[in-house]
C-alpha positions as CSV (number, residue, x, y, z in Angstrom):
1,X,-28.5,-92.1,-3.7
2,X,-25.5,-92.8,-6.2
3,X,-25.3,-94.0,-9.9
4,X,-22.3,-96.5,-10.7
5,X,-20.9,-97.0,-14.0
6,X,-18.9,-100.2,-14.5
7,X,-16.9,-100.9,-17.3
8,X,-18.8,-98.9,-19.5
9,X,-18.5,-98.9,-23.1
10,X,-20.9,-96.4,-25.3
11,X,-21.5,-95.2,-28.7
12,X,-22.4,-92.0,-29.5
13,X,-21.5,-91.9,-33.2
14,X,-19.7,-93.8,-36.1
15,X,-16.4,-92.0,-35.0
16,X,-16.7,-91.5,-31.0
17,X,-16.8,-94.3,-28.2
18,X,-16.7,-93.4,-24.7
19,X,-13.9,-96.3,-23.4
20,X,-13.9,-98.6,-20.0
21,X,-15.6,-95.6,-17.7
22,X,-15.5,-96.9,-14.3
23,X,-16.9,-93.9,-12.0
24,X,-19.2,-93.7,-9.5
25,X,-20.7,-90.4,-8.3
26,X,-22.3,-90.9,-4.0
27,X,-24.4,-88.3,-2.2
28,X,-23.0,-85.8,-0.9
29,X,-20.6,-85.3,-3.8
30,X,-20.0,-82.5,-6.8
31,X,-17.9,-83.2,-9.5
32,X,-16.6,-81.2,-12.2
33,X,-15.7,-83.1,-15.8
34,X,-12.5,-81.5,-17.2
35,X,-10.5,-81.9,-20.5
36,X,-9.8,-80.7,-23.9
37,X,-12.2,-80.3,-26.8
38,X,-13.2,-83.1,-27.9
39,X,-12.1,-85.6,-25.1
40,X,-15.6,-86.5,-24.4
41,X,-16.5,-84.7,-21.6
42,X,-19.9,-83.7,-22.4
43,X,-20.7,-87.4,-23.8
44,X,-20.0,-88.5,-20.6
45,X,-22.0,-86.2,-18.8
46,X,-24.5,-86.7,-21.4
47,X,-24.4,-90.7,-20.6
48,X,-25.0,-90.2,-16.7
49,X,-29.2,-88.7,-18.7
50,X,-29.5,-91.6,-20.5
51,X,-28.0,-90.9,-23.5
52,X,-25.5,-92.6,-25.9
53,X,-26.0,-96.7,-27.1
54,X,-24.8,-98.8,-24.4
55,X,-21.8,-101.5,-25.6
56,X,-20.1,-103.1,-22.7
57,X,-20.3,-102.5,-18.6
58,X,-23.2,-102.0,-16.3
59,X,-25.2,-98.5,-15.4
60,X,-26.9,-98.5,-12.5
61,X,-28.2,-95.5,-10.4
62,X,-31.3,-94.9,-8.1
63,X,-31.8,-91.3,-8.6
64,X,-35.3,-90.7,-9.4
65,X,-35.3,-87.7,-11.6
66,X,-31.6,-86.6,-13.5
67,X,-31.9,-83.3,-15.3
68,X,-29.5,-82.2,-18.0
69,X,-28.7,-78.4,-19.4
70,X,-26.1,-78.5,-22.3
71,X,-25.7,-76.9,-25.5
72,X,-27.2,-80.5,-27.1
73,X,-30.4,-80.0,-25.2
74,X,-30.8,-76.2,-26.6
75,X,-29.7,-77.7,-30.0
76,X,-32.6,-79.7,-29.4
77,X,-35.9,-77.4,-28.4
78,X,-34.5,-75.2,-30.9
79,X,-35.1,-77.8,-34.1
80,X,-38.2,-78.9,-32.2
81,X,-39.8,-75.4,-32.7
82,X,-38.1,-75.2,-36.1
83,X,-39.7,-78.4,-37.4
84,X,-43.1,-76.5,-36.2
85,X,-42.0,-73.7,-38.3
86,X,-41.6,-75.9,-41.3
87,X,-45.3,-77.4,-40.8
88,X,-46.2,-74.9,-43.5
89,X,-45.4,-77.5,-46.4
90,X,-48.3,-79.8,-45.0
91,X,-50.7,-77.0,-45.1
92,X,-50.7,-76.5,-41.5
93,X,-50.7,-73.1,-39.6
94,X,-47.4,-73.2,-37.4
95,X,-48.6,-71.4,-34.0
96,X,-45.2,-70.5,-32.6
97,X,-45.3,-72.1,-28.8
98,X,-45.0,-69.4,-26.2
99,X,-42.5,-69.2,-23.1
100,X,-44.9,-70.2,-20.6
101,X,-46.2,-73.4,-22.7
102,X,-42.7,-75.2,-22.9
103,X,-42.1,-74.0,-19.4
104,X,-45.1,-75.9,-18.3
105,X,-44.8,-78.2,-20.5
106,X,-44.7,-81.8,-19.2
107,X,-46.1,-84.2,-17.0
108,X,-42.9,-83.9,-14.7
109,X,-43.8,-80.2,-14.0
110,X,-45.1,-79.2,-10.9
111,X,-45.4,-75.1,-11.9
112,X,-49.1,-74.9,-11.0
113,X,-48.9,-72.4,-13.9
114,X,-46.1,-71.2,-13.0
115,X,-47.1,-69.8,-9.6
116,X,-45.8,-72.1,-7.2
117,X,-43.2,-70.4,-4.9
118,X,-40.6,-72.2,-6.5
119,X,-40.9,-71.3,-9.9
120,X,-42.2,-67.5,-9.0
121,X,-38.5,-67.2,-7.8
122,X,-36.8,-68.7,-10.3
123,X,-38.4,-66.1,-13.3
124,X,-37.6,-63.7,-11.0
125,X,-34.2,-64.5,-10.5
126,X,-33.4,-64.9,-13.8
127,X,-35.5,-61.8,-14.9
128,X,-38.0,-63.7,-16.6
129,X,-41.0,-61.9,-16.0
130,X,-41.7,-60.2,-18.9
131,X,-40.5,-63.1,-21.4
132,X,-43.2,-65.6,-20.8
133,X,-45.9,-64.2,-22.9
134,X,-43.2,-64.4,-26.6
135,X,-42.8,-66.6,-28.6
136,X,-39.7,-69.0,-28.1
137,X,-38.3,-68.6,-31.6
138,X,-37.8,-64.6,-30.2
139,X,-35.5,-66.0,-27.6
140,X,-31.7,-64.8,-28.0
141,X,-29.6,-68.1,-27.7
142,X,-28.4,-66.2,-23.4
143,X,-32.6,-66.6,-22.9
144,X,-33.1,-69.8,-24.3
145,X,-30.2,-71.0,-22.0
146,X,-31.7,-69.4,-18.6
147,X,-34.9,-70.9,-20.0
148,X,-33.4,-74.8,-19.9
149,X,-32.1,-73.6,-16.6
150,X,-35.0,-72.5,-14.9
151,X,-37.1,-75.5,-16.5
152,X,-34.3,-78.0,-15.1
153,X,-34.5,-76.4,-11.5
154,X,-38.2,-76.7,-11.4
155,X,-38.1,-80.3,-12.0
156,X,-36.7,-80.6,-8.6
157,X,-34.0,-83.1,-9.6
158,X,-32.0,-85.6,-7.2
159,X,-28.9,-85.5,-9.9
160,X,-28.6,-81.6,-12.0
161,X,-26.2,-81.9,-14.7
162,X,-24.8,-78.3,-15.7
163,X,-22.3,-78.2,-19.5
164,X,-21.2,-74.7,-19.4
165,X,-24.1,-73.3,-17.8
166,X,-22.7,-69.6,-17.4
167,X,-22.1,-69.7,-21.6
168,X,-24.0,-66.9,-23.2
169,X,-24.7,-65.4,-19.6
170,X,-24.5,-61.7,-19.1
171,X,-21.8,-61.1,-16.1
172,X,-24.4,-59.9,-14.0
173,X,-26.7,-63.3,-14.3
174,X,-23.4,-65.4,-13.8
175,X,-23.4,-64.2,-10.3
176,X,-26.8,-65.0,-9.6
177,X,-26.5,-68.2,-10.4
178,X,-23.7,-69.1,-8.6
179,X,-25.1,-68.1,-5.6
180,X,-28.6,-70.2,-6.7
181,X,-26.2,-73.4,-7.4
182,X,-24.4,-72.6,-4.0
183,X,-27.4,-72.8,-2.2
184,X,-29.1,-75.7,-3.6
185,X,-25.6,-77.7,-3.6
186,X,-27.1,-78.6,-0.2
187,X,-29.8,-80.6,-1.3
188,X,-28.7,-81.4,-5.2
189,X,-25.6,-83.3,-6.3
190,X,-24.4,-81.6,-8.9
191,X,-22.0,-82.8,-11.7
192,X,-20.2,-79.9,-13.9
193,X,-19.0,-80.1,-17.4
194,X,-16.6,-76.6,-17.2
195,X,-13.8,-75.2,-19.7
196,X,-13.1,-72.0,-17.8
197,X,-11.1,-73.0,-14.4
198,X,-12.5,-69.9,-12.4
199,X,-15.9,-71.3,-13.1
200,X,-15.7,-74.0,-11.1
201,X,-17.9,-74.0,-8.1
202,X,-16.4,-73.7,-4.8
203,X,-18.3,-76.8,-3.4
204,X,-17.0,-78.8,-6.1
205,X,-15.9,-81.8,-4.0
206,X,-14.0,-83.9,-7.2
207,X,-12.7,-83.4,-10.5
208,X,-12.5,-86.2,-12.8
209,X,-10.2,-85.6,-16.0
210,X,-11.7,-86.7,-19.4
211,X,-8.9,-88.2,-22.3
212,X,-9.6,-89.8,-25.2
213,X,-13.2,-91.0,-24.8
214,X,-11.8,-92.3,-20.9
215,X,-12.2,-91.0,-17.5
216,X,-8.2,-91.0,-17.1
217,X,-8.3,-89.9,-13.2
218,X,-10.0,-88.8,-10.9
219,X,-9.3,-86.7,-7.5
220,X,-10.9,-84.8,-4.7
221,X,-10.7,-80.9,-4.2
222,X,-9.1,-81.8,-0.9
223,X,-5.7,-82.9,-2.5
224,X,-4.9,-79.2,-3.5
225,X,-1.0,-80.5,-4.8
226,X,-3.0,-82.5,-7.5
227,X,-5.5,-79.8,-8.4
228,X,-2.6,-77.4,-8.9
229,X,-0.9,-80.1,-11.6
230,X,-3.8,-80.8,-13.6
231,X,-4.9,-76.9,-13.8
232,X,-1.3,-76.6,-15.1
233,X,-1.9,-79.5,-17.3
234,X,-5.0,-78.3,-18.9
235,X,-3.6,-74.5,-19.2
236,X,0.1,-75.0,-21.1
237,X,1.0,-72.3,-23.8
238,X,0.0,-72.7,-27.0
239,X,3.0,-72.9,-30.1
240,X,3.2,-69.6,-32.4
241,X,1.0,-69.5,-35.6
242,X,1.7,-67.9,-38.5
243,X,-1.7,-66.4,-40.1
244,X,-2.8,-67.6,-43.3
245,X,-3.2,-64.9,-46.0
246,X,-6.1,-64.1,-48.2
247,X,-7.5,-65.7,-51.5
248,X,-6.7,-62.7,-53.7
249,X,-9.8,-64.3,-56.1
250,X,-12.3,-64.0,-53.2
251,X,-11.1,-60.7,-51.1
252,X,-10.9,-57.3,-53.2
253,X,-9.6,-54.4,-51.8
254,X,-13.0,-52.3,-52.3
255,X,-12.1,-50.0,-49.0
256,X,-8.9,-48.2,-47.9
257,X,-8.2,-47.5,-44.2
258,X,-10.4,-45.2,-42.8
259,X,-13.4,-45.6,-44.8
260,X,-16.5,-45.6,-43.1
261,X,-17.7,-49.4,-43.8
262,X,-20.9,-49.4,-41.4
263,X,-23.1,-45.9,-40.9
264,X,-26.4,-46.4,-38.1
265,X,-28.1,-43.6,-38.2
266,X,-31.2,-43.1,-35.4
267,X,-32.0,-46.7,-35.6
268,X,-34.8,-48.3,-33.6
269,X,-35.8,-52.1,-33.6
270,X,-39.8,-52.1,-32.1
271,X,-41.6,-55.6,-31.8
272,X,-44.9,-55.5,-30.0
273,X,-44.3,-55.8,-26.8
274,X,-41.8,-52.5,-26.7
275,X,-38.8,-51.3,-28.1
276,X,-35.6,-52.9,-27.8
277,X,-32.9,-50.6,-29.6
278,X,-34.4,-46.5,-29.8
279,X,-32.1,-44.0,-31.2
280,X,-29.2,-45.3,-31.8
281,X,-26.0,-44.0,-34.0
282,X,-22.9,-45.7,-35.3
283,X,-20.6,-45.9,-37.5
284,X,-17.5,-48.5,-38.2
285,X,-14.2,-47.5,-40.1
286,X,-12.0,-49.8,-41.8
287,X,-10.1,-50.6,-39.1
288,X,-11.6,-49.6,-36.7
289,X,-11.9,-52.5,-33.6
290,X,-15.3,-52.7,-31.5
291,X,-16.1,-54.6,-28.4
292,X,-20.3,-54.9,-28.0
293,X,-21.1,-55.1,-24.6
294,X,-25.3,-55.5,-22.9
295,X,-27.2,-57.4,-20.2
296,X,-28.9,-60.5,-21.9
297,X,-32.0,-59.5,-23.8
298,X,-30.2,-55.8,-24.5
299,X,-30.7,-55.9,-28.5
300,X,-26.6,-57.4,-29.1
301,X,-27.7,-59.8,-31.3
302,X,-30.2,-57.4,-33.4
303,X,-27.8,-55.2,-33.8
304,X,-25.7,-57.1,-35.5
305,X,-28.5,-58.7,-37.9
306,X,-29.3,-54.9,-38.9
307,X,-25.6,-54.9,-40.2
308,X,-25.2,-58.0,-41.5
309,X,-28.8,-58.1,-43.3
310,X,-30.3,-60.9,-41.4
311,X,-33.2,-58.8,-39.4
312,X,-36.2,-57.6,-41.3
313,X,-36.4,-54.3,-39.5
314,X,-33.1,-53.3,-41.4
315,X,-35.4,-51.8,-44.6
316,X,-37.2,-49.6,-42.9
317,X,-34.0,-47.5,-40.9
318,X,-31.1,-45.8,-42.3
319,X,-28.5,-47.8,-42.0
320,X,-25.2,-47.6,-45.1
321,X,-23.4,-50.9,-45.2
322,X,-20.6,-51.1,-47.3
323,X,-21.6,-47.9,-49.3
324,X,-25.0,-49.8,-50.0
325,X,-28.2,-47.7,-48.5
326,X,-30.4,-50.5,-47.4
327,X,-33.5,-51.1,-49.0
328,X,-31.6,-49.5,-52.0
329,X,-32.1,-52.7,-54.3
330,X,-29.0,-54.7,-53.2
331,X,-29.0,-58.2,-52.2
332,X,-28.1,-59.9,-49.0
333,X,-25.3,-60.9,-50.5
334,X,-24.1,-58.1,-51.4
335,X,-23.4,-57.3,-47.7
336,X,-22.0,-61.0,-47.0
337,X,-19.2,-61.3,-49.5
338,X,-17.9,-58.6,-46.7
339,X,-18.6,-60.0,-43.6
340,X,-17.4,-62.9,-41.5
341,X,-19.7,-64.1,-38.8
342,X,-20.1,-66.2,-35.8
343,X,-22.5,-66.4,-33.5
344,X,-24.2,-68.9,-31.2
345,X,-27.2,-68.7,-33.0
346,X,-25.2,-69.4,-36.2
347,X,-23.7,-72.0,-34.5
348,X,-26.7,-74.3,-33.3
349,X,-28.3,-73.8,-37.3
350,X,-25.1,-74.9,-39.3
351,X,-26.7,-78.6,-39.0
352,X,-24.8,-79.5,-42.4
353,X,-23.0,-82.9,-42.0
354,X,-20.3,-82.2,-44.5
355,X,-16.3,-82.3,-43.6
356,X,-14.2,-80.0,-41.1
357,X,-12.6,-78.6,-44.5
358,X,-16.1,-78.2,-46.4
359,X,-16.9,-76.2,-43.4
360,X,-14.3,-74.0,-43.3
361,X,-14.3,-73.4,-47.3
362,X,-18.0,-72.8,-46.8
363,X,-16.8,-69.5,-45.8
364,X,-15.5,-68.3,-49.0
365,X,-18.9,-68.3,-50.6
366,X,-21.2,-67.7,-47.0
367,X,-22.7,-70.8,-47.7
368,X,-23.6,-73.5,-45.0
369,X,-22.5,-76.4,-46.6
370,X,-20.0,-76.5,-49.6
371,X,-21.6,-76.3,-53.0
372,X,-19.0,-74.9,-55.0
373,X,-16.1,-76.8,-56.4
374,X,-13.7,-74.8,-54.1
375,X,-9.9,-73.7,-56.0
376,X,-6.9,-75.6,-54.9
377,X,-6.0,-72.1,-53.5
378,X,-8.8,-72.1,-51.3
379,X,-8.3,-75.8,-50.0
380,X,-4.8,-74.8,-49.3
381,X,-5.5,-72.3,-47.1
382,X,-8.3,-73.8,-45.6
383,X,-5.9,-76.5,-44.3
384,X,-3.6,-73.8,-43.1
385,X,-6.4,-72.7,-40.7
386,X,-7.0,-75.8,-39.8
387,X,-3.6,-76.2,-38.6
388,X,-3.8,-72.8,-36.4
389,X,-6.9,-74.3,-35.0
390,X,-4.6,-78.0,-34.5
391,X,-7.5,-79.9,-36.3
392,X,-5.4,-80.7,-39.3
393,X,-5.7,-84.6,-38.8
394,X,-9.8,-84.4,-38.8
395,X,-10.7,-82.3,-41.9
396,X,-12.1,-85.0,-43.6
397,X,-14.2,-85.4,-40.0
398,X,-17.9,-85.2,-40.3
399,X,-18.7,-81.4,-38.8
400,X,-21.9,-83.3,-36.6
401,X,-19.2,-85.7,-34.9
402,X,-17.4,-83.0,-33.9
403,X,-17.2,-81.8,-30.3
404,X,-19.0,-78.9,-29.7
405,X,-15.6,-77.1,-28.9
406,X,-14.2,-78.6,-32.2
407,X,-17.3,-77.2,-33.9
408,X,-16.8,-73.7,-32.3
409,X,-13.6,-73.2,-33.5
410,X,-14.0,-74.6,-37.2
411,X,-16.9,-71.8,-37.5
412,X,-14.5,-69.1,-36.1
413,X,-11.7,-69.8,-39.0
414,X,-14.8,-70.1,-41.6
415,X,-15.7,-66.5,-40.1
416,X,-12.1,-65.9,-40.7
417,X,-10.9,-67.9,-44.1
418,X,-11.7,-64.9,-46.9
419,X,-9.9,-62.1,-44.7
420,X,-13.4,-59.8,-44.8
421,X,-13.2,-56.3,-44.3
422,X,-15.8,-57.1,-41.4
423,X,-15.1,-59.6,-38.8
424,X,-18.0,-60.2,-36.5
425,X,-17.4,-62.5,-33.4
426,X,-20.3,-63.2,-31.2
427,X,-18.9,-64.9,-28.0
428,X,-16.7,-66.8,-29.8
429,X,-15.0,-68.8,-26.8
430,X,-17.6,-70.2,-25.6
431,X,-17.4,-74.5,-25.4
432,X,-13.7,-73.8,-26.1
433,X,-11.1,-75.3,-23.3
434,X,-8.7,-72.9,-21.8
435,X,-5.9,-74.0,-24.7
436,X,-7.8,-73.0,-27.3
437,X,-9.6,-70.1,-25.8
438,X,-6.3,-68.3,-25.8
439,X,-5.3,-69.9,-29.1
440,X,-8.7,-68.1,-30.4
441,X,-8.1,-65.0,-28.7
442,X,-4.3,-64.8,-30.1
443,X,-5.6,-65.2,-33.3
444,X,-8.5,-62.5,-33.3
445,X,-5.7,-60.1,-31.8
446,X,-3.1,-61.0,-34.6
447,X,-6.0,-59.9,-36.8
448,X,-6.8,-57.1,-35.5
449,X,-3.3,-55.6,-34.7
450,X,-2.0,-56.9,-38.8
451,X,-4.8,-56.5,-40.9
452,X,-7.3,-54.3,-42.2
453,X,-10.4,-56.2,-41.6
454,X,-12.4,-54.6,-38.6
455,X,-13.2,-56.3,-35.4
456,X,-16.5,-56.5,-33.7
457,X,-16.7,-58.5,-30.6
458,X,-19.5,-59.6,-27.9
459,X,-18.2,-61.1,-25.0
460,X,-19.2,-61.4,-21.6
461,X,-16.3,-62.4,-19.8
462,X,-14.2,-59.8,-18.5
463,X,-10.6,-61.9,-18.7
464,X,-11.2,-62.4,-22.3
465,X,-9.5,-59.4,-23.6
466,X,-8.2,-58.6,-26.4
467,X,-5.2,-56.1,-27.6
468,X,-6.0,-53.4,-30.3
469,X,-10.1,-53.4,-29.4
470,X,-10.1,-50.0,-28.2
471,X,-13.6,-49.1,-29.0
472,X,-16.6,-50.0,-27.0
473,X,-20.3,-49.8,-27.6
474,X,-22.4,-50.4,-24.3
475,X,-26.3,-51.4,-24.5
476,X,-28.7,-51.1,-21.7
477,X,-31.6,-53.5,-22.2
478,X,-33.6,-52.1,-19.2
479,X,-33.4,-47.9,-20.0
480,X,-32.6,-48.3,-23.9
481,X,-29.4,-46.6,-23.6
482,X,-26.8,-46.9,-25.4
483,X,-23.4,-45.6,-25.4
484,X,-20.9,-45.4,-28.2
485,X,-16.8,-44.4,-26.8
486,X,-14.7,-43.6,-29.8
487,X,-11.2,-44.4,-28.6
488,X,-9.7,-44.0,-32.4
489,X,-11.9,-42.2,-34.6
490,X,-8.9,-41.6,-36.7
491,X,-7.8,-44.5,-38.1
């Protein structure tokens, strides 16, 4: 089995053309796409699955059955579902689609309702069990990933295309895929699309190096001299930044060091089907830096819409945000004018077509999508961030003909732009090269060390660490523990 691209030429929007790929990908092989955002890596993967408008140059392949996992492909059953939500404008009942239905869903599925041996291991491997009876719209964004995954390995593909499959993946469920993808290299050619270098799979038999909409080389894992060179090549130091400052006419000094910002007190979050957070207590001083660690499915992601207003449950528990008591009469955004968020959830909703600098000047008002006649202050210093980020040439750029990495780190400086007293990063690296991971991680550590805006930050890669986050707060999905460690109460 092989697929052969010759000469191919394809469009995949007004402003991106993958250029002259000649590749050809035999049995037996596993290749890895590498490059900076933006290079086209994951169009090209994306090509190899049919997609992208065909110019110039021949496809061929005689794989029977190519499956594709990528952030595009969550994008995608995500707006599916929502446009089922929206049914309610035709006077039709939405009836959320469960788990179980989308992973059955199909004539290529061969579950036998889910009870065939092979996808019995796969929920179980993935800890999937108890997740097939909810809704999908309940999914975090780490479920609906291990979702695509386990629907993609049931399909019992000949070609299994992986873009950042261990994004959004609790450390613990990174392992056990690796091992699954190490066994099944045997029978599955595998092609990669990976940002993090110590990702890449051990049985990775070539790596192909992705420039400018071209496939600019290509090599084999044997010739460890020219895997050294192009790890070097993909991992030089970024050049010093100097921080942008604050719009004094959008950031007011309501809070002094060492004012408690964020008080949880005894809060739960109960759907259902159980409990995810019981009994928990918090609280946040300007300041104050906190790293949010928890297993997929641990309650990460509710916790943080109790603070920043966006889960329903946050009326009925007594939580003080930003000396508001919740439920008190205030408005939402009353509690965003202080906040600066990211999240992959945000992420895969800000489907606004406006400009890289609308985006980023978005954030001064918490809108998605500009609809304010932004100061030349503000468009000033939007630029500036633009230039820390090295995306200064593309701010008049569509956002949706961005790269995926390009988009990840315009929402992280619209997070950033108005200087809020709370900064709220949920894995923010993730789709970022290795470049701008550290650029990113320099940046929320210059914050954090210089300012007086308070850090939280969910991450579950260990070597993404940053200076001055001394606190921790652990959830335990499983047990509903949860452990708060002060390391500087006094700020």
């Amino acid at each position: 089995m092989s697929i052969s691209l010759l000469n191919v030429s394809a469009e995949f929007s007004s402003t991106f053309r993958l250029l002259e790929i000649n590749w050809s990908i035999e049995k037996g092989q596993h290749w890895v796409l590498v490059g900076h955002n933006g290079a086209g890596k994951s169009a090209l993967a994306a090509l190899l699955a049919g997609y992208g408008e065909l110019h110039d140059g021949t496809l061929t392949s005689d794989f029977k059955r190519i499956e594709l996992v990528s952030y595009e492909s969550q994008q995608a059953l995500i707006e599916q579902e929502r446009e089922k939500d929206s049914a309610d404008i035709l006077d039709v009942i939405a009836i959320p689609t469960k788990v179980h239905e989308l992973l059955c869903a199909g004539d290529d599925s061969e579950c036998n309702g889910l009870q065939s041996p092979l996808c019995l291991r796969l929920i179980e491997l993935f800890n999937f069990s108890a997740l097939l009876s909810r809704d999908f719209v309940a999914l975090s964004t780490g479920e609906t990933r291990k979702l695509l995954l386990i629907k993609a390995l049931m399909a019992k593909p000949d070609l299994l295309i992986l873009d950042e499959p261990f994004d959004g993946l609790d450390a613990d469920m990174q392992l056990r895929l690796r091992q699954l993808l190490d066994e099944l290299a045997v029978d599955i050619i595998m092609v990669f699309v990976l940002n993090r270098w110590s990702e890449i799979p051990q049985f990775v038999s070539h790596y192909g190096l992705v420039s400018q909409g071209k496939l600019q080389s290509t090599i084999t894992a044997k010739d460890t001299s020219a895997v050294g060179d192009l790890s070097r090549l993909l991992t030089l130091q970024q050049s010093s930044f100097v921080l942008p400052e604050a719009d004094s006419s959008v950031t007011r000094n309501y809070f002094m060091p060492g004012d408690t910002i964020i008080s949880l007190n005894k809060v739960a979050i109960n759907y259902p089907q159980g409990a995810i957070i019981e009994d928990l207590s918090w609280q946040i001083k300007l300041g104050q830096h906190w790293q949010l660690s928890g297993p997929n499915g641990s309650g990460k992601t509710c916790l943080l819409q109790l603070i920043s207003g966006d889960h329903p449950q946050c009326y009925v528990n007594d939580i003080l945000v930003f000396g508001f008591k919740r439920g008190s009469g205030e408005s939402i955004w009353d509690i965003k004018k202080h906040i600066g968020f990211l999240s992959n959830a945000f992420h895969l909703s800000y489907r606004v077509n406006c400009s890289l600098l609308h985006v980023v000047l978005s954030g001064f008002y918490d809108s998605i999508g500009l609809y304010q006649q932004p100061t030349k202050k503000q468009i000033q210093l939007a630029q500036q961030w633009l230039d820390v980020i090295g995306l200064a040439d593309h701010e008049a750029t569509p956002f949706q003909q961005l790269s995926f990495g390009d988009q990840r780190l315009a929402l992280i400086i619209r997070a950033m732009v108005k200087h809020p007293p709370l900064l709220i990063l949920d894995e923010p690296c993730n789709g970022l090269d290795e470049i701008n991971r550290q650029r990113i991680l320099s940046v929320i550590e210059t914050i954090a060390k210089t300012t007086s805006t308070s850090v939280i930050y969910v991450n579950h890669h260990s070597d993404d660490v940053i200076g001055g986050i001394t606190n921790h707060i652990l959830l335990d999905g499983d047990s509903l523990d949860c452990e708060v460690r002060y390391a500087d109460s006094d700020v």
